[in-house]
C-alpha distance (Angstrom), angle and dihedral (degrees) to the residues before:
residue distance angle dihedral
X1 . . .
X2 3.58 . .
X3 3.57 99.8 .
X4 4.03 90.0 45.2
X5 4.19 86.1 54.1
X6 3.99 81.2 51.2
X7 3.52 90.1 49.6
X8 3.97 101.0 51.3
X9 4.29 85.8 41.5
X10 3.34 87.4 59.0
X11 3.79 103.8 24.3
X12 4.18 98.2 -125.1
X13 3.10 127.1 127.3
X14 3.90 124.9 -93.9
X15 3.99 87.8 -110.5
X16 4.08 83.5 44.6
X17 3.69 91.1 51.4
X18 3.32 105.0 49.6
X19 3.65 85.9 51.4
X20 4.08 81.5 53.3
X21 3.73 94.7 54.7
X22 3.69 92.0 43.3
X23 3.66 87.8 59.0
X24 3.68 100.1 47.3
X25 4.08 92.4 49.6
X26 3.71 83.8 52.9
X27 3.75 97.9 42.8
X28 3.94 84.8 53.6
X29 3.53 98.6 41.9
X30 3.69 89.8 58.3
X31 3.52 95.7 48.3
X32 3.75 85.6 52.7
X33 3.61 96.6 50.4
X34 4.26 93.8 46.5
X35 4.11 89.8 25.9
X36 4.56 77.8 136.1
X37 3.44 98.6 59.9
X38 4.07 97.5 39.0
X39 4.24 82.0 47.7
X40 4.08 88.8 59.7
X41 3.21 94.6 25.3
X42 4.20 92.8 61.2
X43 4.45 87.4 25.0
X44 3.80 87.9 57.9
X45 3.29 102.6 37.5
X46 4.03 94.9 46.9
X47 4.03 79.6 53.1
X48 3.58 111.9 41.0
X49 4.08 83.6 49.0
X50 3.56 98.5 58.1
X51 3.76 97.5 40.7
X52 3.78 85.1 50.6
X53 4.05 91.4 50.5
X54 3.59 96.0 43.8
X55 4.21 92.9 55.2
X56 3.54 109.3 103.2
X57 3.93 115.7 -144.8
X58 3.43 99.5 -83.6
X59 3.80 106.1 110.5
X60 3.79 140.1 -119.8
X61 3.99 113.6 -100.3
X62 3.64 93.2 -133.1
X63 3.88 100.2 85.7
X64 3.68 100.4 -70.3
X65 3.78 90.7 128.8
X66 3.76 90.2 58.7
X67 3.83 92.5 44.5
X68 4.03 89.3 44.5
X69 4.13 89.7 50.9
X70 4.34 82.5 44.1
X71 3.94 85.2 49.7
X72 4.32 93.4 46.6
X73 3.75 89.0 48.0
X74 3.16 114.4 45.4
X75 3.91 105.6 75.9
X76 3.85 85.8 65.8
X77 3.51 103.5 38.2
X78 3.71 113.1 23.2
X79 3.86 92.6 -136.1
X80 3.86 150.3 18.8
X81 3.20 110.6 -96.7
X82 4.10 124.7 -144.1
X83 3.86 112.6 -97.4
X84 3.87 93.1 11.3
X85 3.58 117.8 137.7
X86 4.12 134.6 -115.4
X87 3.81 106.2 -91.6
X88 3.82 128.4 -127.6
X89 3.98 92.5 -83.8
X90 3.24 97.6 59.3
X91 4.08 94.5 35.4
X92 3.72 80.8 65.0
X93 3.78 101.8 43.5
X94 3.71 83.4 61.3
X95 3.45 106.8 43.1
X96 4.00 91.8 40.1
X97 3.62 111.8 29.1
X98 3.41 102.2 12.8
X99 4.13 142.5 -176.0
X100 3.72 125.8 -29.8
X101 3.40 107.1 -97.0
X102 3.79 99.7 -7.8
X103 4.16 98.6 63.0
X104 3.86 128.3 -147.1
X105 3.11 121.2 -6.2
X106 3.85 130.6 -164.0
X107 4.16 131.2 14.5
X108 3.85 114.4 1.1
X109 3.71 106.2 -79.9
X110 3.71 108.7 -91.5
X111 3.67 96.8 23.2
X112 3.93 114.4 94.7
X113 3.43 122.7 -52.9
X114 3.66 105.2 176.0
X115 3.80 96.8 110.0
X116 3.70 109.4 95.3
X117 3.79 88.8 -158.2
X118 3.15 101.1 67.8
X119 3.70 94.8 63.0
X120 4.44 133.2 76.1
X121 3.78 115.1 -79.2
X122 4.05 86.3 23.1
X123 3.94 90.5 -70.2
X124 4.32 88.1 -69.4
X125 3.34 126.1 122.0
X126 4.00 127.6 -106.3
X127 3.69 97.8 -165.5
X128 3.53 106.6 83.6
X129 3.52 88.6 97.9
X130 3.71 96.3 74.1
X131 3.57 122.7 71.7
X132 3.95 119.7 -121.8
X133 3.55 97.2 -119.2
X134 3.54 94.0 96.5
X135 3.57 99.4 43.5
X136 3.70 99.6 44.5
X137 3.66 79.2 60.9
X138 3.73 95.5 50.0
X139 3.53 95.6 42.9
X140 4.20 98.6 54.9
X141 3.52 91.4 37.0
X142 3.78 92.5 47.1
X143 3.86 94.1 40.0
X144 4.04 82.7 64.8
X145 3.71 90.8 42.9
X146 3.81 92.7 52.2
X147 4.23 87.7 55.1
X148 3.93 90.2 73.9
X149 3.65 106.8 111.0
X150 4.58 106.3 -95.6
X151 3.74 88.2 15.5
X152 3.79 113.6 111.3
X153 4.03 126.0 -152.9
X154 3.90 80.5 -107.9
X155 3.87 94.4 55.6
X156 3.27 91.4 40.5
X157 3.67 94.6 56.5
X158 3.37 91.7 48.0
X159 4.39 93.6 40.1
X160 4.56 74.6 66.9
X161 3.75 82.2 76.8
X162 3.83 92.7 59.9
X163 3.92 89.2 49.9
X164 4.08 96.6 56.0
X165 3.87 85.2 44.9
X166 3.39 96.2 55.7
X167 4.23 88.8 51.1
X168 3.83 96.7 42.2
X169 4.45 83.2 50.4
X170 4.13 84.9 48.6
X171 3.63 87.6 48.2
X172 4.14 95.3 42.2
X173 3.70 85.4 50.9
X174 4.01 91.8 58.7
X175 3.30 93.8 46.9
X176 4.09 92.0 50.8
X177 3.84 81.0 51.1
X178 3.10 102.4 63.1
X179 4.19 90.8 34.4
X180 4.17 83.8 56.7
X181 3.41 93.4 -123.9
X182 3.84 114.2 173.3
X183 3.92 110.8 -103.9
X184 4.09 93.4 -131.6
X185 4.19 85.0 56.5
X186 3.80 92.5 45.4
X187 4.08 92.7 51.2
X188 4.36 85.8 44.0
X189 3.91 98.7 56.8
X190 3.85 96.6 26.6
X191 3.80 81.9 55.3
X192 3.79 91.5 41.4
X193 3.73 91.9 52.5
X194 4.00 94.2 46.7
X195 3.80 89.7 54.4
X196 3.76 90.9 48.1
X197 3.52 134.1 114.7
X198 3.79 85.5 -109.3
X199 3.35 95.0 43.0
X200 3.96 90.8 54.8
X201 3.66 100.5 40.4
X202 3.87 94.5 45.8
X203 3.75 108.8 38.0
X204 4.02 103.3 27.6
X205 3.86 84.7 56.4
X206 3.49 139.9 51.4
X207 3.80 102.3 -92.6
X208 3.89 147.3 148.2
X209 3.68 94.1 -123.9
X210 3.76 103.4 70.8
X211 3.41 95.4 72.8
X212 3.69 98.4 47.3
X213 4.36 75.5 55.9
X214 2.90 92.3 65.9
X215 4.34 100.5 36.2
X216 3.34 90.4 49.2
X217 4.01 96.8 57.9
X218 3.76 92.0 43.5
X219 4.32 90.0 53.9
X220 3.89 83.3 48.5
X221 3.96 95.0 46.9
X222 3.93 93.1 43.2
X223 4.28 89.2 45.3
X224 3.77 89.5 51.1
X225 4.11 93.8 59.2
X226 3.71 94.1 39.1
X227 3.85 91.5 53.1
X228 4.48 77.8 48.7
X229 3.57 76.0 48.6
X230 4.23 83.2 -124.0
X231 3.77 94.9 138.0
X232 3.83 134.0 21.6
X233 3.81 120.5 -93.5
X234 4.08 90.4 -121.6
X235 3.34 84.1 95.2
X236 3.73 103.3 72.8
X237 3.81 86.2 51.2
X238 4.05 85.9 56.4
X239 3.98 90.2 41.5
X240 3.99 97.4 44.4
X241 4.19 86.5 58.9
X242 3.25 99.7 47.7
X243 4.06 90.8 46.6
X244 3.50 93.4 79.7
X245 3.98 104.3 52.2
X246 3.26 84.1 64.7
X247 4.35 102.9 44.6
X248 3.59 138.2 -41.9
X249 3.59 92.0 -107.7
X250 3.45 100.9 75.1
X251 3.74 87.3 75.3
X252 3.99 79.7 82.7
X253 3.87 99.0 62.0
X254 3.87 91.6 51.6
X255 3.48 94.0 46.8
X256 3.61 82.7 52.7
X257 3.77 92.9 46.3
X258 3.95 82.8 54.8
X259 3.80 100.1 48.7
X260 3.77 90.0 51.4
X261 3.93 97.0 49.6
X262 4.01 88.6 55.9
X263 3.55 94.9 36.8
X264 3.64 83.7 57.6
X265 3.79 93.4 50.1
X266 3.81 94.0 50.4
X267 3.57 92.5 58.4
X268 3.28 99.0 40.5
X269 3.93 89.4 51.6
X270 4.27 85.6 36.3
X271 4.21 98.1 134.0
X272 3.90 101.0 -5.5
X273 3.35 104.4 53.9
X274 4.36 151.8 56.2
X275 3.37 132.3 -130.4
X276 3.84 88.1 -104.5
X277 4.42 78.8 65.6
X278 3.53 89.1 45.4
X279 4.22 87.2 52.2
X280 3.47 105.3 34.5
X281 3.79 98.6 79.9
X282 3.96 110.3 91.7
X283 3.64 98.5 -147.5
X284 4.11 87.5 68.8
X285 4.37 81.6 55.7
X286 3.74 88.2 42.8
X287 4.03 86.5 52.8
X288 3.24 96.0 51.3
X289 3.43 89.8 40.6
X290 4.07 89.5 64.5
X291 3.79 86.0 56.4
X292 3.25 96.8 51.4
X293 3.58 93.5 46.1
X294 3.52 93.3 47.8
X295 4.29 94.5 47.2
X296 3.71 81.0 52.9
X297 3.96 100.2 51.6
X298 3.78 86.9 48.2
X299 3.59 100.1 46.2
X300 4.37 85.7 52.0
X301 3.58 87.0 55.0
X302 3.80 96.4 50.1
X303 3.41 88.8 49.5
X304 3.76 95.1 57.8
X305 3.96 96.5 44.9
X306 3.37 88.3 80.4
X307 3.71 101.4 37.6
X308 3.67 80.2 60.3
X309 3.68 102.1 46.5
X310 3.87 114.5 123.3
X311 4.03 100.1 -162.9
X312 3.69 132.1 7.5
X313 3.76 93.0 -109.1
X314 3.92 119.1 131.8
X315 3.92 130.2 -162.8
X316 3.40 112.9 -104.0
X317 3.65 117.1 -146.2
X318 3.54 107.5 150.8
X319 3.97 92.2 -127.6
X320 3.86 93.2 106.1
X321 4.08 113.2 116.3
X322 3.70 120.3 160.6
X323 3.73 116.7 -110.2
X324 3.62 118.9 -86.0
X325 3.85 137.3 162.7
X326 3.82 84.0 -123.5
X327 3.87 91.8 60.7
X328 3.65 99.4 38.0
X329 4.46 78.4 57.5
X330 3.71 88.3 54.2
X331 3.34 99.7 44.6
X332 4.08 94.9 40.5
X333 3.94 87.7 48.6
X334 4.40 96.3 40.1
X335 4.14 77.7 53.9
X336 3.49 104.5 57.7
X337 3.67 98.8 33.1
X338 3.97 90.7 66.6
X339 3.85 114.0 16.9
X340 2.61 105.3 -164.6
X341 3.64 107.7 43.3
X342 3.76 104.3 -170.8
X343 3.24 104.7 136.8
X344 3.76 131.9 115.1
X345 4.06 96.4 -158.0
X346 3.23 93.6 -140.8
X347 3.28 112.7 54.6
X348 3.87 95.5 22.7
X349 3.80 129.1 65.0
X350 3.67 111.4 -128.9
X351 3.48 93.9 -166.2
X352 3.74 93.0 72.2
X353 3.60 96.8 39.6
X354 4.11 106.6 35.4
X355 4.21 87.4 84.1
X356 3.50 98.1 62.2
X357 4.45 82.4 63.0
X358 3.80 86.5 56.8
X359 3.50 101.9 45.4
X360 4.41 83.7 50.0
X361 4.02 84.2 57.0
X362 4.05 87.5 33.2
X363 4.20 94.8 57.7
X364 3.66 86.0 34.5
X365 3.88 97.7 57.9
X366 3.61 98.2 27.9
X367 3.88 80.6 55.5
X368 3.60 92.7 59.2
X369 3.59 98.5 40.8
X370 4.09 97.1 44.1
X371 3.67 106.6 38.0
X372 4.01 108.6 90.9
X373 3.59 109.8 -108.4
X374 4.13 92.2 -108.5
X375 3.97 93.3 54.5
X376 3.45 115.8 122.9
X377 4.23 94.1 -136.4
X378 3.74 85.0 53.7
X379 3.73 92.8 87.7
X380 4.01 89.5 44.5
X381 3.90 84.9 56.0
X382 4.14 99.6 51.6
X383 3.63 84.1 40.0
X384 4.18 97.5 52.1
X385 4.32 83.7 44.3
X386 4.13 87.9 46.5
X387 4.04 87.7 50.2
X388 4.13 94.6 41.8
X389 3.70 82.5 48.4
X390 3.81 94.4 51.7
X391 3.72 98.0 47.4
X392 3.95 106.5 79.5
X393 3.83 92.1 121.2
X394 3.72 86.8 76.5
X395 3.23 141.5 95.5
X396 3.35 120.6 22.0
X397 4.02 128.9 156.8
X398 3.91 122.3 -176.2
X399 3.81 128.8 174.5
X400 3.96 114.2 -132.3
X401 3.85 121.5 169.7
X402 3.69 93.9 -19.3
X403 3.77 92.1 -50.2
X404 4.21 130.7 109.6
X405 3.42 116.2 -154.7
X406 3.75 129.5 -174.3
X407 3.61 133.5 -152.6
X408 3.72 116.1 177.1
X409 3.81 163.7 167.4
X410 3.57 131.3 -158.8
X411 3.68 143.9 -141.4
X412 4.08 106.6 -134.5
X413 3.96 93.2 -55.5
X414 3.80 102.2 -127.5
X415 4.04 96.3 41.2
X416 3.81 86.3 125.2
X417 3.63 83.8 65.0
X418 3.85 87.7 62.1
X419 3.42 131.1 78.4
């Protein structure tokens, strides 16, 4: 009787309804059984929107004006060339809106802006380096973002950021499934991470990083059921090309991916076992084989930047310092003292955010020293140390002429979601 009552509500048949109620008892059930990730999911969302709405058009310090000139361009030219020059957009966002928390930079808005000189980096663009994979994607997809009534084609550029952070959290959330992480920890550090220095500076504005978010926590998901032996190992191979269409960077979550599966060997072989054991299995050759790939795909495309190049001009940024033991110490010891490092000092106070670094290297270490030598996460947690270990080539954040410019690496970009 209560399914016919359903029925005439709705005007479906009794065989339709039942099919009806069927699907609303499952669509509940499953938002019982994943109620975490559809509370950060919605939470972050709801947040990373209206932060994103509420900038004005002054831009983030941390490249955006390079990926914003990348983003303008690359309907009518495919790419960014090497020693090609800012165009008139972002000419304009300098001069007239200007750099968070520096101001305008260049000619008086509305005056002439035609001399490249006169502009950060020498007026040429930085972002040749990337491939356009990322921001062909950012551009259509943001192009239909920015035709929402009060949304501008720079918001919704920049509202692309909120989209890749909502996949890399669906992603993070798999791969804290299948660690067994407790739902009410998941929501707190997913949460913690959104509200983040790194979480504002990379997904509120248009930036390189989001992506890589969201890469990163797909390698880690994926390496997690191969070392359950869930999934074959092909895919790292598949996942270490496509890492570097998208940045460099990436090159740091496979290598991860690799550490982990061998890691996992050696203890599994620990006492009863040879390095021929250790060896044997293919998904360790199929992990290295997604670094390889992926050093290989990146080395193609630096080879091509300058095949590409159109003058001999170079972005200044007044970063550069030659390579020294004595600045691969500062950078290896600035790196572990506050991972992670996004924060712009001065617009961010790094008193609030400098915990969140130590409780990374805190879950990290603890990991490694708690788990019981046969767990199955005790691998991930040598392997998460190894990676924070190898990334002191990271970040680094410098002031020059009123401008902040950041060149970096990362460890797998999500390993705060990790236990």
């Amino acid at each position: 009787m209560c399914q016919g009552a359903v029925g005439r509500l709705f005007g479906v048949s009794s065989a339709g309804t039942a099919s009806f109620v069927r699907a609303q008892v499952g669509f509940r059930g499953a938002l019982a059984r994943h109620w975490a990730l559809v509370t950060v999911l919605v939470a972050s969302t709801i947040y990373m929107v209206i932060v994103t709405l509420l900038h004005t058009q002054a831009v983030s310090p941390i490249d955006e004006p390079q990926y914003i000139d990348y983003l303008d361009k690359v309907y009518r030219q495919g790419i960014v060339h090497q020693g090609e020059y800012l165009g008139a957009l972002v000419r304009e966002l300098f001069a007239c809106h200007g750099v968070i928390p520096f101001g305008v930079m260049g000619p008086t808005c509305g005056t002439d802006l035609s001399d490249p000189a006169a502009f950060p980096y020498g007026g040429v663009s930085s972002a040749p380096i990337y491939p356009p994979v990322q921001f062909w994607i950012a551009r259509v997809v943001g192009d239909v973002l920015g035709l929402i009534p009060g949304v501008s084609q720079l918001a919704g550029w920049r509202l692309v950021g909120t989209l890749w952070l909502a996949a890399g959290l669906v992603f993070s959330y798999l791969a804290a499934r299948r660690l067994r992480m407790a739902d009410w920890r998941f929501v707190a550090v997913a949460l913690a991470l959104v509200v983040s220095p790194y979480g504002y500076w990379s997904f509120s504005f248009v930036s390189t990083d989001a992506p890589i978010f969201f890469y990163g926590a797909i390698v880690l998901w994926v390496t997690i059921r191969i070392v359950r032996r869930e999934t074959s190992a092909w895919w790292l191979v598949l996942l270490g090309a496509i890492g570097p269409l998208f940045k460099a960077t990436s090159l740091i979550a496979v290598g991860f991916a690799f550490v982990y599966l061998l890691v996992d060997r050696i203890l599994k072989a620990s006492g009863r076992g040879t390095v021929g054991d250790v060896l044997r299995p293919p998904a360790v050759w199929l992990g290295l084989g997604g670094v390889l790939a992926n050093v290989v795909i990146s080395a193609a495309w630096n080879r091509m930047i300058p095949l590409l190049a159109v003058s001999d001009a170079t972005a200044d940024q007044g970063v550069s310092s030659p390579f020294s033991l004595d600045l691969l110490g500062q950078q290896f010891a600035g790196f572990i003292s506050g991972v992670p490092q996004w924060v712009v000092p001065e617009t961010d106070n790094v008193a609030i955010f400098l915990p969140l670094g130590w409780l990374a290297i805190g879950v990290i270490v603890g990991g490694v020293l708690v788990l019981r030598h046969g767990s199955r996460d005790r691998a991930l947690a040598i392997s998460l140390l190894v990676a924070l270990k190898r990334g002191p080539i990271a970040p680094s954040r410098t002031s020059h002429q009123a401008e902040v410019s950041r060149r970096t690496t990362r460890i797998v970009t999500h390993s705060t979601i990790a236990p």
